[in-house]
C-alpha positions as CSV (number, residue, x, y, z in Angstrom):
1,X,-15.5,-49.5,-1.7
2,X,-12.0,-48.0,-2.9
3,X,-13.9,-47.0,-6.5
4,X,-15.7,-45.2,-4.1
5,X,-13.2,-43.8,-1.7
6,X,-10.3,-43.1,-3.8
7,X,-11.0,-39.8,-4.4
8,X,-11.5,-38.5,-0.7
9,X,-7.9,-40.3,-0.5
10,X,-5.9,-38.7,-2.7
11,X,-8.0,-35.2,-1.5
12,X,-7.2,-36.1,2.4
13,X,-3.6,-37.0,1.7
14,X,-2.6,-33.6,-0.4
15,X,-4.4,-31.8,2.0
16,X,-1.9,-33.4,4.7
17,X,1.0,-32.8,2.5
18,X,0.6,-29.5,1.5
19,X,0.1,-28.7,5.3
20,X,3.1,-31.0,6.6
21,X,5.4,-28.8,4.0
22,X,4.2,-25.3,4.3
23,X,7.0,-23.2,4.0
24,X,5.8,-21.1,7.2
25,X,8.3,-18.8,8.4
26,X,10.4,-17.9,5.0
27,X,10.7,-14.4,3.8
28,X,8.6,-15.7,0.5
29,X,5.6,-17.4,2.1
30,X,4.9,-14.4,5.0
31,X,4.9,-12.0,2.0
32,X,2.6,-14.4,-0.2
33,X,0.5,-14.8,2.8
34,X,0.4,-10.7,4.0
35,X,-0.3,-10.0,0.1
36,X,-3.4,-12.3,-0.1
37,X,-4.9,-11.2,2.6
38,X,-4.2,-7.4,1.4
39,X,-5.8,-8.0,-1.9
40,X,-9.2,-9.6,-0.1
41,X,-8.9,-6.9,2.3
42,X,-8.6,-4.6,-1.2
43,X,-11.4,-6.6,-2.7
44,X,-14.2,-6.3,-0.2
45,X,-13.5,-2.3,-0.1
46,X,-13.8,-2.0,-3.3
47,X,-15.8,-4.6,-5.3
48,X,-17.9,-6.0,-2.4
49,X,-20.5,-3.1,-1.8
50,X,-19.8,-1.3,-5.0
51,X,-20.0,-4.4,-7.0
52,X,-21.3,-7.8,-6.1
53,X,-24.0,-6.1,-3.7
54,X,-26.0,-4.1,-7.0
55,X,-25.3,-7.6,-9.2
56,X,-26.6,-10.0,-6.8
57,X,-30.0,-7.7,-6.6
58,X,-30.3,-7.6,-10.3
59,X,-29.4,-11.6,-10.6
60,X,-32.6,-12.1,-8.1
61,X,-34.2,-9.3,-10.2
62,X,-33.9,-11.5,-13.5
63,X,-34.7,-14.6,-11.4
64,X,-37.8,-13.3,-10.1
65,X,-39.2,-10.5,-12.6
66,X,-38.3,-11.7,-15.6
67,X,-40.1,-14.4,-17.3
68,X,-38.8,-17.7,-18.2
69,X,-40.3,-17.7,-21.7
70,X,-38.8,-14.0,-22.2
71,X,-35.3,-15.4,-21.8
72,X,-35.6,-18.3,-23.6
73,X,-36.9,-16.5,-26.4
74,X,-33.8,-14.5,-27.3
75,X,-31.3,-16.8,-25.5
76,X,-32.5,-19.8,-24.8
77,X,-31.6,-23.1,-26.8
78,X,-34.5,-22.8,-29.7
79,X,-34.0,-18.9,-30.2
80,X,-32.4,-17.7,-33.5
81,X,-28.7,-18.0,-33.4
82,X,-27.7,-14.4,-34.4
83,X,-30.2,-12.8,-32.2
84,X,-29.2,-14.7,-28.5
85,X,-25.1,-14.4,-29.7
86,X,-25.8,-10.4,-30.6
87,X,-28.2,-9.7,-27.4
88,X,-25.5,-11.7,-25.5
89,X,-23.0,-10.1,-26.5
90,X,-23.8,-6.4,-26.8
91,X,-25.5,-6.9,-23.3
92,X,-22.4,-8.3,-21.2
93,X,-20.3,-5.3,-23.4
94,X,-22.7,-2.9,-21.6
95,X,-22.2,-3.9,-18.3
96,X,-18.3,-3.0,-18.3
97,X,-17.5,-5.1,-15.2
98,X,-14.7,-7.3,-13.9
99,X,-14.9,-11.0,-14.0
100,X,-16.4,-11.0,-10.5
101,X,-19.3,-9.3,-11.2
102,X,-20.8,-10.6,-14.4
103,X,-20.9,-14.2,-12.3
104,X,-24.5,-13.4,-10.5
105,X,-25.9,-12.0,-13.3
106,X,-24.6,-15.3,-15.9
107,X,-25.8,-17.7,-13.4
108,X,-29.3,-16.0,-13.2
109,X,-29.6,-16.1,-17.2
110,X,-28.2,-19.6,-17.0
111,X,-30.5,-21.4,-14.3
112,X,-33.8,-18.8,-16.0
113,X,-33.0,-21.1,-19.2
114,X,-30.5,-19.3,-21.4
115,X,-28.2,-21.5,-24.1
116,X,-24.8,-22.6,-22.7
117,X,-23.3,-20.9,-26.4
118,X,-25.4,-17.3,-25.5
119,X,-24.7,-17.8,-22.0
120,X,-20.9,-18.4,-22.1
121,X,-20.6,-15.4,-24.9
122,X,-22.6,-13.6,-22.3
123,X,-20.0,-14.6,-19.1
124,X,-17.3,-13.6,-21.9
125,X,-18.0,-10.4,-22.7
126,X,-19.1,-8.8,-19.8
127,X,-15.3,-8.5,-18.8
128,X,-13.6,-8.8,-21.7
129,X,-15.4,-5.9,-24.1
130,X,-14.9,-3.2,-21.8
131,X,-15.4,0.1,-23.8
132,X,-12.8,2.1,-21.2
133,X,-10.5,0.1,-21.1
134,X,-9.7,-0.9,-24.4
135,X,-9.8,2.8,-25.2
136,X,-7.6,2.9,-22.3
137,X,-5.6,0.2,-24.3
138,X,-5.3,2.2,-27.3
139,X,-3.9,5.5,-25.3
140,X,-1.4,3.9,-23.4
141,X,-0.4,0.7,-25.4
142,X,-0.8,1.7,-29.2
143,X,-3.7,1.7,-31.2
144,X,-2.8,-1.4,-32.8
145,X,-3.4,-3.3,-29.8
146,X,-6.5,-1.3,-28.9
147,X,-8.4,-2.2,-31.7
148,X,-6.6,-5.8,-32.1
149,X,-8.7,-6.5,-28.4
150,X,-11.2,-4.6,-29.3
151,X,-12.0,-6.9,-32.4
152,X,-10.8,-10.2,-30.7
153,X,-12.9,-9.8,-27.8
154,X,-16.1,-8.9,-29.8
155,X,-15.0,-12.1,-32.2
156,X,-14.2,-14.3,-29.4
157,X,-16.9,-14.0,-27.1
158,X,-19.4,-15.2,-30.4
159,X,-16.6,-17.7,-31.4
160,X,-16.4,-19.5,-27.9
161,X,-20.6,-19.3,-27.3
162,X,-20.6,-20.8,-30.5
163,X,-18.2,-23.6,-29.4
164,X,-19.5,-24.3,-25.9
165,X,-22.8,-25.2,-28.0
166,X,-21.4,-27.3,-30.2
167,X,-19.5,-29.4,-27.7
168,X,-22.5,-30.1,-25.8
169,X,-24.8,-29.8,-27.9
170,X,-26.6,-33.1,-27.1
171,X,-27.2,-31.6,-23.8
172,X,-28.5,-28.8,-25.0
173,X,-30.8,-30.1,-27.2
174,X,-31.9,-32.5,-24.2
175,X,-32.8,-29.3,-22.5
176,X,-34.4,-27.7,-25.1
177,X,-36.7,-30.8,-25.2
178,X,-37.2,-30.5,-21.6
179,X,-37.7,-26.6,-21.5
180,X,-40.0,-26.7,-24.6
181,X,-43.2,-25.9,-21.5
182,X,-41.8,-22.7,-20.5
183,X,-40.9,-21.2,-24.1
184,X,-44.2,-19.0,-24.4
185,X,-45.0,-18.7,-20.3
186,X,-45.2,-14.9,-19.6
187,X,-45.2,-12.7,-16.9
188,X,-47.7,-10.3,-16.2
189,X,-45.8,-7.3,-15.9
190,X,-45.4,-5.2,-19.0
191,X,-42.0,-5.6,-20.8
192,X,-41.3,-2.1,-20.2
193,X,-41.7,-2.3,-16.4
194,X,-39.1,-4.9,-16.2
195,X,-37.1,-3.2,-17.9
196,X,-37.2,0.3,-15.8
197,X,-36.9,-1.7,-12.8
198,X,-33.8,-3.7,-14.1
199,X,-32.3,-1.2,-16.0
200,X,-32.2,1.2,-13.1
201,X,-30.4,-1.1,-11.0
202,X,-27.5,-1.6,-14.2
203,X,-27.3,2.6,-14.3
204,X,-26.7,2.3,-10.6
205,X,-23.9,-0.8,-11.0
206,X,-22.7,1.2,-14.0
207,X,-22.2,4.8,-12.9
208,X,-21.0,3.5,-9.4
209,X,-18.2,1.7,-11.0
210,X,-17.5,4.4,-13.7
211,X,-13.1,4.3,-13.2
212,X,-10.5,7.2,-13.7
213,X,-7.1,7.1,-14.3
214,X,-4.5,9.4,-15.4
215,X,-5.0,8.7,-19.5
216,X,-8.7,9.0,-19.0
217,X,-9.8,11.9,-21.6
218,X,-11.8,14.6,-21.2
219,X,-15.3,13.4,-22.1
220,X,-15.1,10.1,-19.6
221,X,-13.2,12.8,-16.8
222,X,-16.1,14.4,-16.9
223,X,-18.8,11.7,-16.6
224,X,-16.3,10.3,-13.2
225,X,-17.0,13.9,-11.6
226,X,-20.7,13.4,-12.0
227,X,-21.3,10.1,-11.4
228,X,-22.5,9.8,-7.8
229,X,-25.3,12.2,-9.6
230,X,-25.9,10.0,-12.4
231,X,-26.3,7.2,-9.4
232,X,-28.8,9.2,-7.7
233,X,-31.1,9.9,-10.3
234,X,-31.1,6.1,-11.1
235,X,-31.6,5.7,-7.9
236,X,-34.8,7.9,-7.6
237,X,-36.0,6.2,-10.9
238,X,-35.3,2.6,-8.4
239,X,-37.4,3.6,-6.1
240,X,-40.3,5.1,-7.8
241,X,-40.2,1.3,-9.8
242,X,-40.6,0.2,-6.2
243,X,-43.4,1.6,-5.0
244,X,-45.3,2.7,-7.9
245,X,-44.8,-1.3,-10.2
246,X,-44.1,-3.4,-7.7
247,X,-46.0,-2.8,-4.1
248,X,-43.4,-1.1,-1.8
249,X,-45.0,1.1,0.8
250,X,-44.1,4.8,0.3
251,X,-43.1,4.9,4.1
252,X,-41.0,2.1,3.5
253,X,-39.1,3.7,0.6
254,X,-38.9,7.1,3.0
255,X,-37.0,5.1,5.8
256,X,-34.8,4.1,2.9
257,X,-34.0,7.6,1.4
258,X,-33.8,9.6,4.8
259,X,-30.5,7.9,5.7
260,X,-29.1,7.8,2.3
261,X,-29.5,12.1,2.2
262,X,-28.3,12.4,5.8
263,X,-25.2,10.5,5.0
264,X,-25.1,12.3,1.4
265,X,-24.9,15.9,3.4
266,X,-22.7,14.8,6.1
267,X,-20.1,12.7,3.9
268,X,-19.9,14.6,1.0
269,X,-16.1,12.9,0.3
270,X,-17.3,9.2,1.4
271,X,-20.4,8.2,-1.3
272,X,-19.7,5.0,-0.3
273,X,-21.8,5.5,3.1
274,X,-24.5,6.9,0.6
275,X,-24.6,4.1,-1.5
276,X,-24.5,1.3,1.4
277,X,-27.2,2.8,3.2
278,X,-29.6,2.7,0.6
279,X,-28.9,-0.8,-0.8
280,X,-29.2,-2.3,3.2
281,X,-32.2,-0.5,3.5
282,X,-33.9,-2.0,0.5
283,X,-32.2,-5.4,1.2
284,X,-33.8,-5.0,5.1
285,X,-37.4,-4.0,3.8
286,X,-37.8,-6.2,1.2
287,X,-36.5,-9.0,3.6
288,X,-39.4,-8.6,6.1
289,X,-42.2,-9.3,2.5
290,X,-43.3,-12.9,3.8
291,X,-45.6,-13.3,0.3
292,X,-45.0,-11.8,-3.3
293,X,-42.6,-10.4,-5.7
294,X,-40.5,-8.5,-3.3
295,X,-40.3,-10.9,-0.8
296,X,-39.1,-13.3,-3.7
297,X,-37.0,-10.7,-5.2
298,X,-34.4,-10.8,-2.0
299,X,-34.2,-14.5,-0.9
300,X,-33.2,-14.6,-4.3
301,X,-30.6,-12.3,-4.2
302,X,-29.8,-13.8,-1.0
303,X,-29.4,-17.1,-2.8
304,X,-27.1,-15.9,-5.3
305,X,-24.8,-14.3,-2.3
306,X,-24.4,-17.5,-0.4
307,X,-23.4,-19.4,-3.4
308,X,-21.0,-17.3,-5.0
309,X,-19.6,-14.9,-1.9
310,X,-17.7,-17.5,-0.1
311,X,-16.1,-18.9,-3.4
312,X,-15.1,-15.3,-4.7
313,X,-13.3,-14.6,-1.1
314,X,-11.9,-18.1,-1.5
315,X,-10.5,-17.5,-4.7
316,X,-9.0,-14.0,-4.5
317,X,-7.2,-15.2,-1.2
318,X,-5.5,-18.0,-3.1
319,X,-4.5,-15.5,-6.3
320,X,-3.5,-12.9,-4.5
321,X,-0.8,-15.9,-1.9
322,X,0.6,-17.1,-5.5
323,X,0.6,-14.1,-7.6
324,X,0.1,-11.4,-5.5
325,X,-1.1,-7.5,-6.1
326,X,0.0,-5.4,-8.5
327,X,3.8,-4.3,-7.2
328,X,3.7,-6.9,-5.2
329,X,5.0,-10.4,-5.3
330,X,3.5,-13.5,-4.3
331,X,4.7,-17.2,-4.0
332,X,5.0,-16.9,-7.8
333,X,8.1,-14.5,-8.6
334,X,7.5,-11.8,-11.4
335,X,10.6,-12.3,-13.2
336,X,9.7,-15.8,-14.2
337,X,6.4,-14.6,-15.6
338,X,8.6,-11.4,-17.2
339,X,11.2,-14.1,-18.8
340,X,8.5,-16.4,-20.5
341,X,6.5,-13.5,-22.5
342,X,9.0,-12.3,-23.9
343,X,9.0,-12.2,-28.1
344,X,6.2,-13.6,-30.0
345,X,6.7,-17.3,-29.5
346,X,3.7,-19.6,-29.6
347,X,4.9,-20.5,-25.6
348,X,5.2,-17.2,-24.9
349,X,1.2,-16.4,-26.0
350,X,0.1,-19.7,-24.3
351,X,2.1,-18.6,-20.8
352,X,0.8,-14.8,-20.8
353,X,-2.6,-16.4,-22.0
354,X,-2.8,-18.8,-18.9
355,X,-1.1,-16.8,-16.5
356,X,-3.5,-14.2,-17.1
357,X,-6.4,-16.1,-16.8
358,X,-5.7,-17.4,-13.5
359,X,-4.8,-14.0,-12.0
360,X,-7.3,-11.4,-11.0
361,X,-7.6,-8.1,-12.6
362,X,-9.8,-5.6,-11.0
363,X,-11.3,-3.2,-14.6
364,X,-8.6,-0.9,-15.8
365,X,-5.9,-2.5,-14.1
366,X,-4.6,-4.9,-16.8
367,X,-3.3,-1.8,-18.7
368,X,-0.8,-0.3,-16.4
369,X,0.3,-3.8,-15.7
370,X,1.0,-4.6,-19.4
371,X,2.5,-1.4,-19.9
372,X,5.5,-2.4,-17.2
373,X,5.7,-6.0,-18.6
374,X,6.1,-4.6,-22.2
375,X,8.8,-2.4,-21.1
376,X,10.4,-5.3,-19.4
377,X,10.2,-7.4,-22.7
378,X,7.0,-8.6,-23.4
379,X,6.0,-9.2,-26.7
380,X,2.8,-7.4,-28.3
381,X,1.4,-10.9,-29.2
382,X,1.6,-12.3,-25.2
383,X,0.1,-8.9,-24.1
384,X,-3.0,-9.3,-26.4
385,X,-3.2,-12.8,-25.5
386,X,-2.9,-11.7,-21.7
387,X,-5.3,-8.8,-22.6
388,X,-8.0,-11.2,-24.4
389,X,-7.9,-14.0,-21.3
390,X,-7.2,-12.1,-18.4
391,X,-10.1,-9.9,-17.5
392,X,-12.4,-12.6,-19.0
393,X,-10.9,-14.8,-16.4
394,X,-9.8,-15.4,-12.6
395,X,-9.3,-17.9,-10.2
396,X,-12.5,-17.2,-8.1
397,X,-14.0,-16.4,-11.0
398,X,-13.4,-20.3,-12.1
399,X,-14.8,-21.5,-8.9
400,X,-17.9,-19.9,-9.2
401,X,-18.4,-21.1,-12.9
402,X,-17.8,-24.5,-11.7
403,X,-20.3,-24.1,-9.2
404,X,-22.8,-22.9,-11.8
405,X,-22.3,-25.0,-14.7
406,X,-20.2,-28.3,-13.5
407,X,-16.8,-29.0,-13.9
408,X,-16.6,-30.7,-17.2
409,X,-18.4,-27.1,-18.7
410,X,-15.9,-24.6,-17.0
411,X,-12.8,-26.8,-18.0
412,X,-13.8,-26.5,-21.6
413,X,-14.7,-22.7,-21.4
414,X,-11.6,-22.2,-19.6
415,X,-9.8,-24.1,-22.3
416,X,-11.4,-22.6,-25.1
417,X,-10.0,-18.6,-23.4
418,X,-6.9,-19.7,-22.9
419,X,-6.6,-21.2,-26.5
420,X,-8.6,-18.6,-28.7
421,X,-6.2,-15.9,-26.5
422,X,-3.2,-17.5,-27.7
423,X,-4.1,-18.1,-31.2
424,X,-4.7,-14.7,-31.7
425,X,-2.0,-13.3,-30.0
426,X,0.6,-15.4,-31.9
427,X,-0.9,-14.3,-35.1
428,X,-1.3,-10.7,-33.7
429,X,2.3,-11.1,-32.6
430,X,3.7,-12.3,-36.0
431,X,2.0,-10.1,-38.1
């Protein structure tokens, strides 16, 4: 019974620990404390709706609409190797989300029968290969260390698919075995449908998200004026997918657009009405389809929320009471993590690499923090190690992984960031 037990043990009695021994009542832990709730107060203004709501339609979009056979063929375990590590790859760079985001849309590929190497390159890159911001990175920080990330994350994310396939690759070739059924199973729809119908809902996540800060040039300053239009129109192409490809009433899809345009008119300044209304109105029509696609296409979704919402809020909570927001401390102080990147040191890289990859950085935000921590000392190769793991990486973002593909899988793709990041930032760093 106690080979059985232990565990729930050791579990109960921390738990009692930590909570006998909370520091409740210093100046350090109320700040921690206001400052994690501040950042998930942060987060669900500005990631939830804009974010996770568009990602967890297209997960349930890819789980539903997209055949089985279509994703094993270019990433499952049997496709070629260069085709599932270049369409993972060059597909997560597209996306240009945070670590967050990318999480619906990897477990969706994942559980539809993707390879745990294209898969993991896939999870990678999403965050990491973020066209802005490593232009971003080569504006403010140097152009050294814009294209050294740019070129590490586009190796990396290959090099640590590759990896996570070889480690387990018995398992993956257990599941190729097993998943050998499904490799020519297609769907009806055309390719091309799928693709509008997907592809309109990316635009919208896309465009939404599209950032601006003050080293933004011209070009991308002028696509952030625009892009509430650019939404719109992928909107419009949404909807017609809907009703014309895939059985929405047209009534339906008027109740839908009537609130979006009233709220448009009325709150020019706040698209963020706009955008909710629309995405609560398809969520609340497509809810009441009892049979077919549709119907499918939000319990889905719906799924995908459940899982991976409470574990995000849960995570962002607990980085934002040890590390805080940016300007702000948590339980962790920043002059400990100023004094150990300093210089090029191989401790140095493997500190910013694995302090970074526990913290969470919402896109763009890793730059104006690096550009403070290298005026305070930091070493160019701890902030390319910092720049290669952090946005790839978070706390919640590890919880979710786990969730998705086990514990033993996300400690060795965790592992594999943190180490990758710090190889190449010491050899960055000592060049």
């Amino acid at each position: 019974m106690w080979k059985t037990q232990w565990k729930w043990l050791v579990a109960l009695t921390g738990g009692f620990l930590i909570c006998y021994y909370l520091p409740v009542g210093t100046e350090r832990f109320n700040q921690a404390a206001i400052e994690s709730l501040e950042l998930v107060k942060w987060y669900a203004r500005e990631h939830v709706l804009l974010c996770l709501v568009p990602a967890f339609f297209i997960a349930g979009a890819i789980g539903v609409f997209v055949s089985r056979g279509a994703v094993m063929r270019y990433l499952g375990t049997k496709a070629k190797k260069w085709i599932a590590y270049l369409v993972a790859s060059v597909s997560g760079s597209i996306l240009a989300v945070c670590s967050c985001t990318i999480l619906p849309l990897f477990a969706g590929i994942y559980k539809m029968g993707a390879g745990l190497g294209p898969a993991s390159a896939f999870l990678y890159s999403g965050p990491a290969i973020n066209i802005m911001a490593i232009v971003l990175t080569a504006r403010v920080l140097g152009i050294e260390l814009g294209i050294a990330r740019a070129v590490g994350a586009v190796g990396l994310s290959i090099v640590i698919g590759v990896c996570m396939h070889l480690i387990f690759r018995r398992e993956e070739l257990e599941k190729a075995r097993m998943a050998a059924d499904f490799a020519d199973a297609e769907s009806g729809r055309p390719l091309w449908q799928n693709v509008l119908f997907i592809g309109s809902m990316i635009a919208i996540l896309v465009f939404a998200n599209l950032g601006k800060s003050e080293d933004s040039g011209a070009l991308w300053t002028a696509f952030w004026r625009v892009k509430w239009y650019l939404t719109s129109l992928a909107a419009l192409v949404l909807g017609f997918t809907l009703v014309r490809y895939h059985g929405m009433k047209w009534w339906k899809l008027v109740c839908v657009v009537i609130p979006v345009l009233v709220l448009a008119i009325l709150f020019p300044d706040k698209p963020l009405l706009a955008f909710t209304a629309g995405f609560l109105g398809v969520g609340a029509f497509t809810s009441t389809e009892k049979e077919g696609e549709l119907g499918n296409w939000f319990e889905t979704s719906w799924d995908f929320a459940k899982k991976i919402m409470p574990l995000l809020l849960f995570g962002v909570l607990i980085a934002g009471l040890l590390l805080g927001r940016v300007g702000h401390e948590g339980l962790i102080p920043s002059e400990y993590v100023g004094k150990l990147v300093g210089g090029n040191s191989l401790l140095s890289n493997f500190f910013a690499a694995f302090a970074g990859a526990f913290m969470y950085f919402a896109t763009l935000t890793e730059v104006p923090i690096l550009e403070g921590l290298i005026g305070a000392g930091m070493g160019k190769g701890p902030a390319l190690a910092l720049l290669l793991a952090g946005p790839a990486l978070s706390l919640p973002n590890m919880l979710v992984i786990n969730c998705v593909m086990g514990s033993r899988k996300t400690v060795v793709f965790v592992s594999l960031v943190i180490f990758f990041s710090t190889l190449l930032g010491y050899l960055y760093g000592n060049w």
